[in-house]
Structures are given as C-alpha cells and as structure tokens.
VOLUMDREN-631707 format. One line per field, with one value per residue (C-alpha): residue number from 1; residue in three letters; z, x, y. Coordinates in Angstrom, 2 decimals. Layout:
i: NUM  ...
aa: ALA  ...
Z: Z  ...
X: X  ...
Y: Y  ...
//
This chain:
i: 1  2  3  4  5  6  7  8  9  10  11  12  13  14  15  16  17  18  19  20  21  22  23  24  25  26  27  28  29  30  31  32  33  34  35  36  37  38  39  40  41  42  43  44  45  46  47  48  49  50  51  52  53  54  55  56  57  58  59  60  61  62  63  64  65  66  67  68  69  70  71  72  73  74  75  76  77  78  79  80  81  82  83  84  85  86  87  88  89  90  91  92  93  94  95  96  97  98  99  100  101  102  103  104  105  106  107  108  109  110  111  112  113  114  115  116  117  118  119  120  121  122  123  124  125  126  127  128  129  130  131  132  133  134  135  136  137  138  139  140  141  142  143  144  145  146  147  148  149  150  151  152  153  154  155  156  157  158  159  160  161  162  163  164  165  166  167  168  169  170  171  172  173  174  175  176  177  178  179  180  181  182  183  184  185  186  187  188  189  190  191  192  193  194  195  196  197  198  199  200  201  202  203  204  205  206  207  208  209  210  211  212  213  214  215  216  217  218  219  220  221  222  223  224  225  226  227  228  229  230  231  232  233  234  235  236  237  238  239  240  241  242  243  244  245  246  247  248  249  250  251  252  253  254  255  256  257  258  259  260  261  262  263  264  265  266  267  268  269  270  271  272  273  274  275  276  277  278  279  280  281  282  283  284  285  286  287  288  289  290  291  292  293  294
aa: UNK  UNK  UNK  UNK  UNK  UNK  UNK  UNK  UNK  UNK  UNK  UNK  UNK  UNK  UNK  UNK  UNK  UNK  UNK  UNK  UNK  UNK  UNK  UNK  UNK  UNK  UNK  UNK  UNK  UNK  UNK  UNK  UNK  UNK  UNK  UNK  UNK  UNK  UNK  UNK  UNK  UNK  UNK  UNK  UNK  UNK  UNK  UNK  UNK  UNK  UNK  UNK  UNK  UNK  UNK  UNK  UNK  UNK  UNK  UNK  UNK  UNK  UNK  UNK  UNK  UNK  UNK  UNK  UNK  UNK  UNK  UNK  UNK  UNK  UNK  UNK  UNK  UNK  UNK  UNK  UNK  UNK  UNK  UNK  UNK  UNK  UNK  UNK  UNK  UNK  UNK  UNK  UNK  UNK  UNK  UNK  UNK  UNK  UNK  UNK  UNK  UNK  UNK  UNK  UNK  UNK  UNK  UNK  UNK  UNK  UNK  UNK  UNK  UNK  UNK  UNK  UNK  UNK  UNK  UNK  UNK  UNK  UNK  UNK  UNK  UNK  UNK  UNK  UNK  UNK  UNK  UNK  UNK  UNK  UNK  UNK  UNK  UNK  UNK  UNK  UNK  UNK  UNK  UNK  UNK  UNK  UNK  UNK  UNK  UNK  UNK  UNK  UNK  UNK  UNK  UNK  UNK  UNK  UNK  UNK  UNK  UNK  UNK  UNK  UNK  UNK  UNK  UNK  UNK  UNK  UNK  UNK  UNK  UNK  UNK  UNK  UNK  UNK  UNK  UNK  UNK  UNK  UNK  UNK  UNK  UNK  UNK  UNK  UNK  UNK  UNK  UNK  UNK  UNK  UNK  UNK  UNK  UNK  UNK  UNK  UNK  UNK  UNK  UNK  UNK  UNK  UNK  UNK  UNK  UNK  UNK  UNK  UNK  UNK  UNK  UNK  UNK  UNK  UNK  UNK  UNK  UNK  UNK  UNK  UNK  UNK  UNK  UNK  UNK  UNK  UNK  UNK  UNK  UNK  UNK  UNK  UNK  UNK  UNK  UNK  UNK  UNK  UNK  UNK  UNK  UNK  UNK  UNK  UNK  UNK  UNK  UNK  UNK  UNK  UNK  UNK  UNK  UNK  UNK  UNK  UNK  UNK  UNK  UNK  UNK  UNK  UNK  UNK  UNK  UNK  UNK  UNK  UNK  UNK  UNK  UNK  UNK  UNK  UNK  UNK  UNK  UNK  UNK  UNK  UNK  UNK  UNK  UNK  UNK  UNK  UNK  UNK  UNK  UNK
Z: 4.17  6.21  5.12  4.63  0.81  0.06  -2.50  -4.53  -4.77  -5.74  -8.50  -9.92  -9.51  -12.12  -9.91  -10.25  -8.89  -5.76  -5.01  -4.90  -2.79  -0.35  -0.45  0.82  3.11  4.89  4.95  7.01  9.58  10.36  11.12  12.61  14.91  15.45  16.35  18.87  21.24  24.52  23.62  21.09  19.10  19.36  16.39  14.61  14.10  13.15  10.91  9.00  9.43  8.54  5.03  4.59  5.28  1.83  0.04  -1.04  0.69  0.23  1.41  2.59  3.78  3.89  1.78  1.59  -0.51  -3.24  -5.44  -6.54  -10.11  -12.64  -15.69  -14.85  -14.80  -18.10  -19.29  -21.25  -23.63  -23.59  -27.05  -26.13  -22.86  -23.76  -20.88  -20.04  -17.29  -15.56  -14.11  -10.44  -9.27  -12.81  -12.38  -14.67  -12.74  -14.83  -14.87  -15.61  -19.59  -19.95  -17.67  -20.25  -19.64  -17.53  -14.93  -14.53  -14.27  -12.01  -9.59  -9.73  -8.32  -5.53  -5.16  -5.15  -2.14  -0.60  0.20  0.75  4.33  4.66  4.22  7.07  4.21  4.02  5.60  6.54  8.18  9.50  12.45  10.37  7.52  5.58  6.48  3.75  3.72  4.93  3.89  2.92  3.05  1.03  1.78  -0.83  -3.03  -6.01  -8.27  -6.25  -5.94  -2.21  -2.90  -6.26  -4.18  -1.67  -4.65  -4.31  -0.06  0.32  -0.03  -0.81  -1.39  -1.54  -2.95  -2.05  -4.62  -5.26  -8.66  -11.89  -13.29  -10.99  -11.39  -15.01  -14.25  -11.32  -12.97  -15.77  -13.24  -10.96  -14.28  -13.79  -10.09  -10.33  -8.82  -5.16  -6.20  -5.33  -6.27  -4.55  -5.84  -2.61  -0.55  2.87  6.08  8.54  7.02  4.31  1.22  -2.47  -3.06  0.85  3.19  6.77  7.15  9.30  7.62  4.38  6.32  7.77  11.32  11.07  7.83  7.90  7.83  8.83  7.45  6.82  5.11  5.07  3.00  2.35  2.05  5.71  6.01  8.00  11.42  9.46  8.40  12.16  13.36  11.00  11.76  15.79  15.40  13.40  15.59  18.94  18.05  15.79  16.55  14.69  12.82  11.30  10.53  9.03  8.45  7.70  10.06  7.99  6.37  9.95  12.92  15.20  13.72  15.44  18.65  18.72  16.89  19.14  21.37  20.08  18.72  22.06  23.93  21.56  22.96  19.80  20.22  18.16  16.88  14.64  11.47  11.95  10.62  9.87  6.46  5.90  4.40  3.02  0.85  3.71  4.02  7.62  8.81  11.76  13.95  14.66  11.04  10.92  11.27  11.80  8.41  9.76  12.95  12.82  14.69  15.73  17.92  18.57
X: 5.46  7.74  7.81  11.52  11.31  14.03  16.65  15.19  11.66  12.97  15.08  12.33  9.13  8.68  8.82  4.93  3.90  6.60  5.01  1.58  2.80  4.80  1.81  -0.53  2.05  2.50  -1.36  -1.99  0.87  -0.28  -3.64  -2.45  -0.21  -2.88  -6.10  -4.00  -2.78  -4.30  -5.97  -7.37  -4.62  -4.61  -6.52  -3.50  -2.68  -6.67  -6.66  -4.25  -6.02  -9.13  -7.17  -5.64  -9.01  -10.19  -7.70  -3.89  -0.69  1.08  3.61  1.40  -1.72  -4.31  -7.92  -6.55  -3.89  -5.39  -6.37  -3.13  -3.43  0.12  -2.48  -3.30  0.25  1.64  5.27  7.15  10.16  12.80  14.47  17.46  18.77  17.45  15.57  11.83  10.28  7.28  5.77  5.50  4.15  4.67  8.36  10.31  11.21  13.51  14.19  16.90  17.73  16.81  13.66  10.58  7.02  5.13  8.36  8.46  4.36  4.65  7.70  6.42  3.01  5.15  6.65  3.50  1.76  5.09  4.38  0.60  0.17  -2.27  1.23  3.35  6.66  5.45  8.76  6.73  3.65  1.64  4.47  7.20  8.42  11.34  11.32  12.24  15.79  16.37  19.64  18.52  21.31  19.29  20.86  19.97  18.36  17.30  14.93  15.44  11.43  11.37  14.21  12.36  8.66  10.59  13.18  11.64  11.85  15.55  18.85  20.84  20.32  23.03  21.88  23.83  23.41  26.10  24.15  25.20  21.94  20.75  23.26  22.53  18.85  19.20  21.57  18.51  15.67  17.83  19.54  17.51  18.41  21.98  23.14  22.30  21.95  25.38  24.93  27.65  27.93  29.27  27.91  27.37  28.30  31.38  34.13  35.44  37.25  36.99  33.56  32.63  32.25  30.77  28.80  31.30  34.06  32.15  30.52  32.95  32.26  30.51  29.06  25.12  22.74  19.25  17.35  18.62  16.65  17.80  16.66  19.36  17.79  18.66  22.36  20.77  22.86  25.78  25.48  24.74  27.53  29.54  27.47  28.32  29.62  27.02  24.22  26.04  26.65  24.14  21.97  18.29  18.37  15.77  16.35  13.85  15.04  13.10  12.87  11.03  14.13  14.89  12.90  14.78  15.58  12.86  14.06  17.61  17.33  14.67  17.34  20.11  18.36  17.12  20.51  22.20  19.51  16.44  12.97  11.27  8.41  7.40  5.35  1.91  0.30  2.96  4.55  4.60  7.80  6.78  8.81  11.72  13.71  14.06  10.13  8.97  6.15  4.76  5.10  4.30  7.35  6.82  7.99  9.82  11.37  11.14  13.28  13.90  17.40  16.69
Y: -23.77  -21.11  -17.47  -17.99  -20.25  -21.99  -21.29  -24.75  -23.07  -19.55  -20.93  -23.34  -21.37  -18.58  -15.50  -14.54  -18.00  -17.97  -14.14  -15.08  -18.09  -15.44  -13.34  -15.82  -17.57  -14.33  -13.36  -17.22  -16.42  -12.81  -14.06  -16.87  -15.03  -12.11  -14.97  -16.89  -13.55  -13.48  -9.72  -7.74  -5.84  -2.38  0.08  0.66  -3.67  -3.72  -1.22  -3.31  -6.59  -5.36  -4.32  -8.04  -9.52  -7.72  -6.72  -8.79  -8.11  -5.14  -2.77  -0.46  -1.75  1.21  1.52  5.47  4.51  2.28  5.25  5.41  3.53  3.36  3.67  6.92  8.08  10.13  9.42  11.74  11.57  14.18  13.54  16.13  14.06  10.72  10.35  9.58  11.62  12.18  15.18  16.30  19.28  20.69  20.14  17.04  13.90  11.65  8.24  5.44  5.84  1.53  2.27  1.33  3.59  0.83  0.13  4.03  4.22  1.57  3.08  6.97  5.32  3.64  6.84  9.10  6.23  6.59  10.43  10.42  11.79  8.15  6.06  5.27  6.24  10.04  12.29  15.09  16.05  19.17  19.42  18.47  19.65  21.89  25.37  28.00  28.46  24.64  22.82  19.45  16.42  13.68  10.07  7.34  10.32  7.86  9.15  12.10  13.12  14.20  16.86  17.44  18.26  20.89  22.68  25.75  26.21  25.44  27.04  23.95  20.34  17.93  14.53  11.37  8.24  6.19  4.70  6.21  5.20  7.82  10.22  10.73  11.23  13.36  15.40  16.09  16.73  19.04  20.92  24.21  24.25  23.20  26.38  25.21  21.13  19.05  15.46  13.43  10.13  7.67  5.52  6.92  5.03  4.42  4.46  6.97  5.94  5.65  4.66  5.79  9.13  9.51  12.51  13.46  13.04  15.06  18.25  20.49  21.09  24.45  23.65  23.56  20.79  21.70  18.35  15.27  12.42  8.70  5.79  3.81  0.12  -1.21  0.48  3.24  1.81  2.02  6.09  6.56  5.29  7.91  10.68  10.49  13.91  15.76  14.22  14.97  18.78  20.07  22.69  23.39  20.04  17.86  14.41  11.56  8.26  4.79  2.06  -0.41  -2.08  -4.24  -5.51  -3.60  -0.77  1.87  0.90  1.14  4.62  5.96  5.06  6.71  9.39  10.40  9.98  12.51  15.04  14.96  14.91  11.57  10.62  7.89  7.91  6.87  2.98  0.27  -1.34  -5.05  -6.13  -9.24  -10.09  -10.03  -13.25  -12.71  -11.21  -12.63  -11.84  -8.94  -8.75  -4.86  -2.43  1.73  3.75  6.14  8.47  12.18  13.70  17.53  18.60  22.34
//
C-alpha cells in the first residue's frame, strides 16, 4: 500500500480507519527507508525514530511535547459577541462562532505544542524574538495567537487573513488593542487585486516592517515572489516563515533569503507531514527559517 491512497479508498473508508491506515503506512516506510541507508542517521533523524518506535505518528514527534493534553484546556463563552474563547497569558483568544468546545480544546492544544520552544513550529527563540517597539506584519494570522502572546511589546500589528470566520474572531480578541491592530482581510501573494495584495504593492516604500511572520499553508513561494522589494531593501528586519508545507521549501528560501543579504537559521528537530499526498523520503521537513537583515 503506497503513502499516496487512492481516491477509491478515501471515499469508501470512514476517515478514522483510512488515518490509522496512513499512520501506519507512513510509520513502515520511514523505517523502512531509515534501516536500509548505508549509515547511521544523524541525532536529530534518531531522536525522531526513537519517538515512532513508542509512540503513533504525529506532526511533531518529540516526548517534550506530549504533555500537552485538550482535556485540560478551559473554554469560555462570551454571551455579548457570541463567541467562545480561551485564555492565553490571561488575555481572550476567540474562536470561529460554529467552532464547538472540544474542536477549540483540541486546536488551542495544537496551537500551544506549536509554540513550545521543544517543537520545531515555535517562531522565536532565546536569539530571536520581537523587540519592544517591533512592527509585526502577521501573514496567514488565523486564530491570531502568536500576535496575541507579543500584544504588549509592539507598536503595530497588522494581521493578514483572508477568512471571515477569522475576521470576526480576531476582531473580538484584538478589540482592546484595536488602536495599533489593522486586520486586512486578502490573500497575500504575487499579484494584487480584489481578493489579493503583494507586500509590496501594500507597504509604502518607507513604511516600517520590523518582523514579518508567514504561515500561509504552502503559498509561502508565492508571497516571496511579491515581496522582492521589501526583502531586497529593508533594513533591521525579522522574518520567520514555515518550511514544512513542501519538500523543498527550506532550500530554495535559504537560498533566496541569503542572496537578498539575511542571515538564516532553521528551527531546530523536524515535522512529519503525514498526512501529505505527495511525502516522500526523507519524510522529515525543518519547521521553520529565521531570518535577520540588519
């Protein structure tokens, strides 16, 4: 059975059944892969393995993270907006208005592994992070929780999600902040129209941008490609942006990253993308690059 199901199975297998199947499909063709290599893979591959050997497939393979339990997470009803919310830091997250408790307990624990300095997803870390005073450009904002965790240090966050869904909620969680909160609701890439900007075309040319965060589900290539001006001439500037959506994707931005004069780094561990249609050995992908232009 390949990793890649066919559109027969995933119609007549009730979805549980065809992810345990993907689960343990994947699982046999890591090890397979990993026992037939001519060497030993390095720490970082066996830290993972040795996971997989005891524990199911996951996203984020680490004993560190597994702490992280959705029962333990409180949900809250705001009866004013309509809106269940959680708490972070003290401060109100909120959700999609159709979102029932256990989806949100079950996301906001995705979100709080996501940002444990253990998990390969985490934006910052002890040599990168926002500064007081930042300006933070949040691409594929969502729920919104990283801008949410750093409110307090920056002058100005502008949030870009394109999902009304979203909009709604963000506009609830970011209400006593909305002074220096814009929430721009396009899709960001390389072209600029109705639905669509560039960060180029959006950010005046002397306008600042000190950090710039990007998670936008595998179009990351795309909001490069309309950001060649931004990334060519800034000055001071921060920028984290996932690599885990596509094989590839660390190297050619490393790449271009680099050529446009930034320091990189990339996040520490790997993610397993399992459930991608198009995974293919060496399985593991890096999180994230950080990248500083100073």
């Amino acid at each position: 059975m390949s990793i890649v199901t066919s559109k027969f199975l995933r119609a007549v297998i009730p979805k549980f059944i065809h992810k345990v199947l993907l689960k343990r499909t994947v699982r046999n063709s890591i090890f397979s892969y990993y026992g037939n290599l001519p060497t030993q893979p390095d720490n970082e591959i066996e830290t993972v393995l040795d996971y997989l050997r005891k524990k199911e497939v996951t996203n984020f393979p680490y004993f560190g993270l597994d702490k992280y339990v959705p029962g333990d997470i409180k949900v809250f009803r705001d009866k004013e907006k309509g809106l269940r919310y959680v708490l972070l830091d003290g401060k109100r997250l909120y959700f999609k208005k159709k979102w029932n408790k256990l989806r949100i307990k079950k996301a906001f624990n995705g979100l709080l592994k996501e940002q444990d300095p253990v998990c390969p997803h985490c934006y910052e870390n002890k040599d990168f992070k926002i500064d007081h005073g930042d300006v933070l450009v949040d691409v594929g904002a969502a729920e919104g929780n990283f801008a949410l965790s750093v409110i307090e240090k920056v002058s100005k966050v502008i949030l870009f999600e394109s999902d009304e869904r979203w909009v709604e909620a963000l506009n609830a969680t970011f209400e006593p902040w909305k002074e220096k909160v814009t929430i721009v609701r396009k899709f960001v890439g390389d072209v600029t129209n109705e639905g669509f900007t560039t960060l180029d075309d959006y950010f005046a040319k002397d306008e600042k941008v000190s950090f710039l965060k990007i998670d936008v589900e595998g179009a990351e290539m795309q909001l490069i490609k309309g950001a060649k001006r931004i990334l060519q001439e800034a000055h001071l500037l921060k920028l984290a942006i996932c690599t885990y959506h596509k094989q590839d994707d660390e190297k050619l931005f490393t790449e271009i990253l680099r050529n446009n004069g930034f320091e990189t780094s990339h996040s520490d561990g790997y993610i397993l993308m399992y459930h991608d249609r198009k995974l293919q050995p060496p399985f593991f992908r890096r999180g994230l690059i950080r990248a500083t232009k100073n």
